[in-house]
C-alpha positions as CSV (number, residue, x, y, z in Angstrom):
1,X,-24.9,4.0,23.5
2,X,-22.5,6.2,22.0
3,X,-22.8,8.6,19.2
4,X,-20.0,8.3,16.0
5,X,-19.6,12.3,17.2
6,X,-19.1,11.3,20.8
7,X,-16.5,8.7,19.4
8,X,-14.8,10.9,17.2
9,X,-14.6,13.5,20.1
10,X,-13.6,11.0,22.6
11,X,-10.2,10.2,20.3
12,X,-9.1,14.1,19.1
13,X,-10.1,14.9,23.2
14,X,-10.5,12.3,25.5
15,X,-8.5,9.0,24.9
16,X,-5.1,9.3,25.8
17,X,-2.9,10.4,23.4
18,X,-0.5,8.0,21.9
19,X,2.7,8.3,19.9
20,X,2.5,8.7,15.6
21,X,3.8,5.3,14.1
22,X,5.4,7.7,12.3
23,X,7.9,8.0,15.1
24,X,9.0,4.3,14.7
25,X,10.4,4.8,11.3
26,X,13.5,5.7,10.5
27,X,14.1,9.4,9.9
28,X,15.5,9.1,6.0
29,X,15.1,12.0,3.8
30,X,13.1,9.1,1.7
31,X,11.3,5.9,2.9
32,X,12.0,2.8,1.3
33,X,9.5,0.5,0.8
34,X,8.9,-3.0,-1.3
35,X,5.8,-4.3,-2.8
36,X,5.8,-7.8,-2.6
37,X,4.2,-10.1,-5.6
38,X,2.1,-12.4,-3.2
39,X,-0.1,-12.1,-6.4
40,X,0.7,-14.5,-9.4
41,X,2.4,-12.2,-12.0
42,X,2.9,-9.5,-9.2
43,X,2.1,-6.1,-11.7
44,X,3.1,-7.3,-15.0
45,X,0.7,-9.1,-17.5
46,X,3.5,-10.6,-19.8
47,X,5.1,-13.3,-20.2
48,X,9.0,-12.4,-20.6
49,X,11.3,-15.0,-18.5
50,X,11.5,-14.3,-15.0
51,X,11.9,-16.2,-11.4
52,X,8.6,-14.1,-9.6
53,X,6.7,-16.5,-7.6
54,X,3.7,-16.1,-5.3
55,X,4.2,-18.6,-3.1
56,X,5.5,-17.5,0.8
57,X,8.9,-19.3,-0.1
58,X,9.6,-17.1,-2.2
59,X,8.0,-13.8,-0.5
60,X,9.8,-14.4,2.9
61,X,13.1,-14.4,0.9
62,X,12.4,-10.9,-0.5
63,X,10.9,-9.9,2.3
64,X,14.5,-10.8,4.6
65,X,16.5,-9.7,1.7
66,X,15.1,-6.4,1.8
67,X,15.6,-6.4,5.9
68,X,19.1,-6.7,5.1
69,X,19.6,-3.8,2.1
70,X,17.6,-1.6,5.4
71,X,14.1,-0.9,3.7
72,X,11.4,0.4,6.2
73,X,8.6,-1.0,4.7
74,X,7.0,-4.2,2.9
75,X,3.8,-4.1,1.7
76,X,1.4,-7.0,1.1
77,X,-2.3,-6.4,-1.3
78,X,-5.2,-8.1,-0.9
79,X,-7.8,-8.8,-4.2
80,X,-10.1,-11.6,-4.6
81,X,-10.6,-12.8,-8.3
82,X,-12.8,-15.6,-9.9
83,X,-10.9,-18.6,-11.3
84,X,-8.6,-17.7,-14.0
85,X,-7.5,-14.7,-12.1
86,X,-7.4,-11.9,-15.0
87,X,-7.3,-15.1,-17.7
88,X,-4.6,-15.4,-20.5
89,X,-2.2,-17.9,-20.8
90,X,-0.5,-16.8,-17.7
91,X,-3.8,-16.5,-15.8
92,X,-2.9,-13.2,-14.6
93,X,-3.1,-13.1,-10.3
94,X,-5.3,-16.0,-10.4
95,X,-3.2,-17.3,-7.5
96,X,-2.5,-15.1,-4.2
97,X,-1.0,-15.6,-0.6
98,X,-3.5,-13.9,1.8
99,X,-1.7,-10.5,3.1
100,X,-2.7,-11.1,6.6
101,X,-1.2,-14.8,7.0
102,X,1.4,-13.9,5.7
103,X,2.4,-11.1,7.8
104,X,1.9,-12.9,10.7
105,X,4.2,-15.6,9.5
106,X,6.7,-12.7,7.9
107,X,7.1,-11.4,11.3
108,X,8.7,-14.3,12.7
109,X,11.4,-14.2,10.5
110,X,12.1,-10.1,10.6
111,X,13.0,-8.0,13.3
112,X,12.9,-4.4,11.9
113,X,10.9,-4.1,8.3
114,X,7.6,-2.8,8.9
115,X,4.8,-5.1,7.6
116,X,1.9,-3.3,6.4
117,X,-1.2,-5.2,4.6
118,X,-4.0,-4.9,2.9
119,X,-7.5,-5.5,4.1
120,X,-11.1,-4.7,2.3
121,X,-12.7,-3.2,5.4
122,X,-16.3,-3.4,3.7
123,X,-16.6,-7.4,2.4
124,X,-18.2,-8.3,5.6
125,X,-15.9,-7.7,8.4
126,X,-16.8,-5.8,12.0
127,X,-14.3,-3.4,13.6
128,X,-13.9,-5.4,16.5
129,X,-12.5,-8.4,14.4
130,X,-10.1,-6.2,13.1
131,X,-9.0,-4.6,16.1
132,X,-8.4,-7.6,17.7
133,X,-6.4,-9.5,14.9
134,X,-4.6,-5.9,14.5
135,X,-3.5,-5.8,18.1
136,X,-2.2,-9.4,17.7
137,X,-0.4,-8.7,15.2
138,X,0.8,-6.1,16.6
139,X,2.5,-7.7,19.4
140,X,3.6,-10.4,17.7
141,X,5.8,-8.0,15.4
142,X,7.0,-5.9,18.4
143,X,5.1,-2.6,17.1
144,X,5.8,-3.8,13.3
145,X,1.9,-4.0,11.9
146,X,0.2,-1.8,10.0
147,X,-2.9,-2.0,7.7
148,X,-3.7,-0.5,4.2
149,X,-7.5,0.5,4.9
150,X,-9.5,-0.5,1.5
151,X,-13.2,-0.3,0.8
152,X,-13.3,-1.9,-2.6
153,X,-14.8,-1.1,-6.3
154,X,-15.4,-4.0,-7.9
155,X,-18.7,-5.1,-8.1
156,X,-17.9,-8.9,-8.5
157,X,-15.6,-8.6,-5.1
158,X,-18.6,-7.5,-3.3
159,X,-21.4,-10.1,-4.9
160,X,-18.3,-12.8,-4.2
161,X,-19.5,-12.0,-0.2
162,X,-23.1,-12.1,-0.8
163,X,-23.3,-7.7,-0.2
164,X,-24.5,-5.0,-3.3
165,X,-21.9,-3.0,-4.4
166,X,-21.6,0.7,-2.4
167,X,-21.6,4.1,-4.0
168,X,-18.5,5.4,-3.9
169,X,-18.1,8.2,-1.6
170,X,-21.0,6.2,0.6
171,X,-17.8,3.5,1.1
172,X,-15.9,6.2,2.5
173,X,-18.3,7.2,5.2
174,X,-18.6,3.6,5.9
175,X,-14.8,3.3,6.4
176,X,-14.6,6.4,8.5
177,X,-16.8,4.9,11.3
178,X,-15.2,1.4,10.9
179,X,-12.2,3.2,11.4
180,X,-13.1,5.6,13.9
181,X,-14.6,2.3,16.4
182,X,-10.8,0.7,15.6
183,X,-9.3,2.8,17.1
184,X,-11.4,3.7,19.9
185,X,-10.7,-0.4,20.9
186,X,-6.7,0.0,20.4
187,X,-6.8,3.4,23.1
188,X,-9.8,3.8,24.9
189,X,-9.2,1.7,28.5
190,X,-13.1,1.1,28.6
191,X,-16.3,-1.0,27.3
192,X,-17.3,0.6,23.9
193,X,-21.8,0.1,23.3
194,X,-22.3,1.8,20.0
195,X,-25.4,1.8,18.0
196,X,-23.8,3.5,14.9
197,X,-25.0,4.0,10.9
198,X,-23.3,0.6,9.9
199,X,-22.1,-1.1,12.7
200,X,-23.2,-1.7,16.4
201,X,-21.9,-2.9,19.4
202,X,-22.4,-3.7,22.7
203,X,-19.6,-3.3,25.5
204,X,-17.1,-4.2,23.4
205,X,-13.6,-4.3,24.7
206,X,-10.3,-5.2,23.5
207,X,-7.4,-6.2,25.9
208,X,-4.1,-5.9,25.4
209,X,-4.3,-3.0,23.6
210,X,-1.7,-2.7,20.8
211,X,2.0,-1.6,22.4
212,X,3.1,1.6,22.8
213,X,1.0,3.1,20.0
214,X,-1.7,2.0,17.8
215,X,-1.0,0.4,14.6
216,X,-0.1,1.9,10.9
217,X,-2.8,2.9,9.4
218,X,-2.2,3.3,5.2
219,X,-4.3,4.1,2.6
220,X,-4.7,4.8,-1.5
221,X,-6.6,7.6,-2.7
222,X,-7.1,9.8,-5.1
223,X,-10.9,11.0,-5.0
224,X,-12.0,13.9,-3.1
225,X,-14.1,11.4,-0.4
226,X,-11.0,8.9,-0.1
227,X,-8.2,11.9,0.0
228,X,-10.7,13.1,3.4
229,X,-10.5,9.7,4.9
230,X,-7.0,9.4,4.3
231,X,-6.1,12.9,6.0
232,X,-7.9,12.2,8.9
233,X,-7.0,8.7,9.6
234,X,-4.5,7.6,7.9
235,X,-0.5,7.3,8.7
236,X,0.9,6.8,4.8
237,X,-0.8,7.5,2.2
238,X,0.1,5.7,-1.2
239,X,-0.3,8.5,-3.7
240,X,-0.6,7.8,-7.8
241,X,0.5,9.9,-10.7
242,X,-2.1,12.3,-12.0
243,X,0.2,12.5,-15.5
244,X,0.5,8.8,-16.2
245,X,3.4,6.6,-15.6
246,X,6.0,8.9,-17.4
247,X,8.7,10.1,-14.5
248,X,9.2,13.6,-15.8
249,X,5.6,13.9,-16.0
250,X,4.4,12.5,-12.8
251,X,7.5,15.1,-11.2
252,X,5.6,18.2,-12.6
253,X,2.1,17.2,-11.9
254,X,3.1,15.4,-8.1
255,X,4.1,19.1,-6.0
256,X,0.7,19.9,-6.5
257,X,-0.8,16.9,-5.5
258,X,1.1,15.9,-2.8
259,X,0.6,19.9,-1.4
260,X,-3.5,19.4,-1.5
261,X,-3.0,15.7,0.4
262,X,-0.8,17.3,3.1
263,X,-2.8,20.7,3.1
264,X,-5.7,18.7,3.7
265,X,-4.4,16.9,6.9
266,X,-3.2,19.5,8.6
267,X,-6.9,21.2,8.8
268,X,-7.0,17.8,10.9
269,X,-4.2,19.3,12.5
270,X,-2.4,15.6,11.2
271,X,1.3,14.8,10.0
272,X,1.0,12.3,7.0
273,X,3.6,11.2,4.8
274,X,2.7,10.1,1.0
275,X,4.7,6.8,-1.0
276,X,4.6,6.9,-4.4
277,X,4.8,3.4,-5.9
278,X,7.7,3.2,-9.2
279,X,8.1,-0.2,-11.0
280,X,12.2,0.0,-10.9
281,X,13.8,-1.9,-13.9
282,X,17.9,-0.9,-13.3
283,X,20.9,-2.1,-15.2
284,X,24.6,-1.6,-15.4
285,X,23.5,0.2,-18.4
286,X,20.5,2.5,-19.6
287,X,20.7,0.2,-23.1
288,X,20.1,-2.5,-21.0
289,X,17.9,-1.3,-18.9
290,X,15.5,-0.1,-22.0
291,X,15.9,-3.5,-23.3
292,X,14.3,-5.1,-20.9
293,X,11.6,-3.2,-20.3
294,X,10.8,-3.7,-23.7
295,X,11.3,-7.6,-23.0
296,X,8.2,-7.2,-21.1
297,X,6.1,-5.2,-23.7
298,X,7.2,-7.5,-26.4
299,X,5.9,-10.5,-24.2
300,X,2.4,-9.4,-23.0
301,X,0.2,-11.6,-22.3
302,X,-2.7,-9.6,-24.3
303,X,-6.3,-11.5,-22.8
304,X,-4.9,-10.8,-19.6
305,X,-3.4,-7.5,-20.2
306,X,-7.3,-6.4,-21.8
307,X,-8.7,-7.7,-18.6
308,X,-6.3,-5.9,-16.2
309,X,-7.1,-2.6,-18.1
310,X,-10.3,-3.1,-18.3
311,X,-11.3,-3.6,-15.1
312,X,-9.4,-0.4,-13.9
313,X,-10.5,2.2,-16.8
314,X,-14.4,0.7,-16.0
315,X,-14.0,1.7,-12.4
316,X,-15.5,4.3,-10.3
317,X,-12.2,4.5,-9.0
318,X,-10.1,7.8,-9.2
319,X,-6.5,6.1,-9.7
320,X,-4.5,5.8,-12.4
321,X,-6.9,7.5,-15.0
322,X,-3.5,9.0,-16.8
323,X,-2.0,5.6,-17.6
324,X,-1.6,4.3,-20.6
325,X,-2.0,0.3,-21.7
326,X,1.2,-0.1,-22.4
327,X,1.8,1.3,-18.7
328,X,-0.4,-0.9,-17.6
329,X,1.4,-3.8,-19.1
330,X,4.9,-2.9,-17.5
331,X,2.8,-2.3,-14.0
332,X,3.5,0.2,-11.1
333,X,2.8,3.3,-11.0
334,X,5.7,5.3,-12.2
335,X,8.4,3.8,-14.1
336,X,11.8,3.9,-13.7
337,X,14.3,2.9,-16.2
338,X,18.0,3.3,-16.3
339,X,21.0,2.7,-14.9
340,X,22.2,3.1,-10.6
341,X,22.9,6.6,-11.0
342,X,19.8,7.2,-13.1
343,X,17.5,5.7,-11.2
344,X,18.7,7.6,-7.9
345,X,18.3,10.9,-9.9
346,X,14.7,10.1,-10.6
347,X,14.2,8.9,-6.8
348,X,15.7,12.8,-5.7
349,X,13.4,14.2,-8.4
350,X,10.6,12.5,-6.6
351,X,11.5,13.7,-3.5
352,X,11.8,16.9,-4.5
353,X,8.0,16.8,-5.8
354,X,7.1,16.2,-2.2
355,X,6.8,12.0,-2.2
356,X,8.2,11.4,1.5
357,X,9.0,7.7,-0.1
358,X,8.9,5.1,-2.9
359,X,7.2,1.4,-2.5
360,X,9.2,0.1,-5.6
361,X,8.3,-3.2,-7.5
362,X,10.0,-5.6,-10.2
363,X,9.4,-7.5,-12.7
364,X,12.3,-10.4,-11.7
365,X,12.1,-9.7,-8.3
366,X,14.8,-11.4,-6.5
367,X,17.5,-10.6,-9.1
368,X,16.3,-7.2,-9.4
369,X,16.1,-6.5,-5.6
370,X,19.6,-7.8,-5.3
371,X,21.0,-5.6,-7.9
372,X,18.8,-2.9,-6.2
373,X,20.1,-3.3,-2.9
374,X,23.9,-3.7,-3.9
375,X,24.0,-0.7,-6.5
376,X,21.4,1.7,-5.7
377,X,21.0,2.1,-2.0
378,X,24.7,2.7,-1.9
379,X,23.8,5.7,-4.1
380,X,20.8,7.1,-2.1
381,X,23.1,6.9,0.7
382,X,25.4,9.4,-0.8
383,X,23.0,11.3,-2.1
384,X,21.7,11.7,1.6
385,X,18.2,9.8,0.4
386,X,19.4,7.6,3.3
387,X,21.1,7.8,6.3
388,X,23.8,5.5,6.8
């Protein structure tokens, strides 16, 4: 039975080597990605007029749209909520379109966007499930498959599957041998018995493999623990704003932060790239651009805005602790408001504080991703954001 030392040998030493997904993405001076709202309300707990739906209609149509405008990425999250979602009249994300169905489906109907979601590692699955469905999905996309690696904080998630909730850098340990077995089944070319600290197995094997590399592997962090699990396994790394939501904040406290992510994989001797997530509201102009992000301040929905907040700010979790409510409300990470050219100045400022890319969301997504596509990638393109 192997050892999670032997394992972790076996892949820095002994497994073959395979090519970084890394390698499969475009080389742009800055990744493009889109957060799709397969949760009802996407990020914004208001109720200001707007077409965002949750259902996979409407997903796959911004999911193909942004195929076409030449975004790398599209990113699917995962949560699991009681009924009422985070309540209010809108009953905040009470509906959802499971990440993983719908990626499968998704890839059908794209050829190049890179599909990447989310999956809670801890509520109950093995590795070897994983591995399996990954390396499906895998060939189904043609190499398009990745998976944001999540342990989960909320306590309700965890009781939902019948398990305690896990201390919070014990999760991470957890997640580094789940992890660590993964992979081992998408490269090793031999039966895997492993009596580990949390999971066991007993000649375990996994054929096909994934293609001609493993699968992305993504994750959020911000803690000490998760920022070590990160560096060592992970692909992307979806960073969040130390300063709040505030651009010209978030672009003085971000070259710090993204240094200490990228300083800490490379004593993995790793390559990572970090995605910083802005909630984009553009406009022909900046008036109207300011207008309607006060549209959606205006129109909170407050029940479930309290809930949204409070569920984060009561959190062992180390994101977002500089955001505001009012943040909150709007949803995202950082926001950007303003016109083309504006918002593209804010997207090199980022860049320039060491973000390798931007997963933006909307608040009207189809509109606003049209607009997006038409007037701003033009712009990043010139800018040399983009390649042509």
């Amino acid at each position: 039975m192997a050892s999670q030392q032997t394992l972790a040998d076996a892949l820095a030493q002994g497994v073959p080597p395979v090519p970084s997904p890394l390698s499969r993405l475009a080389d742009h001076k800055l990744l493009l990605g889109l957060f799709l709202p397969m949760q009802e309300g996407a990020w914004s707990p208001s109720n200001a007029p707007r077409s965002t739906s949750w259902t996979f209609d409407y997903i796959a149509r911004c999911t193909t749209l942004a195929e076409q405008f030449g975004f790398d990425l599209a990113f699917g999250l995962a949560q699991w909520l009681g009924k009422g979602g985070y309540g209010g009249e809108m009953r905040f994300r009470e509906h959802e379109v499971d990440p993983i169905i719908a990626n499968a489906a998704l890839a059908s109907l794209t050829r190049s966007i890179v599909l990447i979601n989310t999956v809670h590692v801890l509520y109950a699955w093995h590795p070897l499930h994983l591995a399996k469905f990954g390396a499906a999905m895998d060939h189904i996309s043609g190499g398009r498959w990745g998976i944001n690696v999540v342990t989960g904080y909320k306590p309700s998630e965890y009781r939902m599957f019948g398990l305690e909730p896990i201390e919070h850098d014990r999760r991470y340990v957890m997640a580094d041998e789940f992890t660590t077995i993964m992979e081992w089944l998408w490269t090793a070319d031999e039966e895997l018995s492993f009596d580990g600290q949390f999971w066991k197995t007993e000649r375990a094997f996994l054929a096909p493999k994934p293609g001609q590399r493993r699968p992305f592997l993504v994750n959020a962090a911000s803690s000490v623990a998760g920022l070590e699990y990160a560096a060592k396994h992970s692909d992307l790394i979806f960073i969040t704003s130390p300063a709040g939501a505030d651009p010209a904040q978030a672009c003085e406290a971000l070259p710090a932060h993204n240094a200490r992510i990228k300083g800490i994989a490379r004593q993995y001797r790793r390559e990572v790239r970090t995605i910083i997530n802005p909630h984009v509201i553009c406009r022909p102009t900046e008036r109207e651009a300011r207008a309607a992000y006060a549209a959606i301040l205006e129109n909170e929905d407050t029940v479930a805005a309290d809930n949204f907040v409070r569920t984060f700010q009561s959190s062992d979790t180390a994101s977002w602790r500089g955001h505001s409510r009012s943040q909150w409300v709007i949803g995202g990470n950082v926001h950007l408001v303003g016109t083309p050219t504006q918002i593209v100045e804010w997207f090199i400022r980022l860049q320039a504080a060491g973000c390798d890319g931007v997963q933006v969301n909307f608040f009207d997504y189809l509109p606003d991703l049209e607009f997006f596509g038409r007037e701003v990638i033009p712009l990043m393109r010139e800018a040399g954001l983009r390649r042509p």
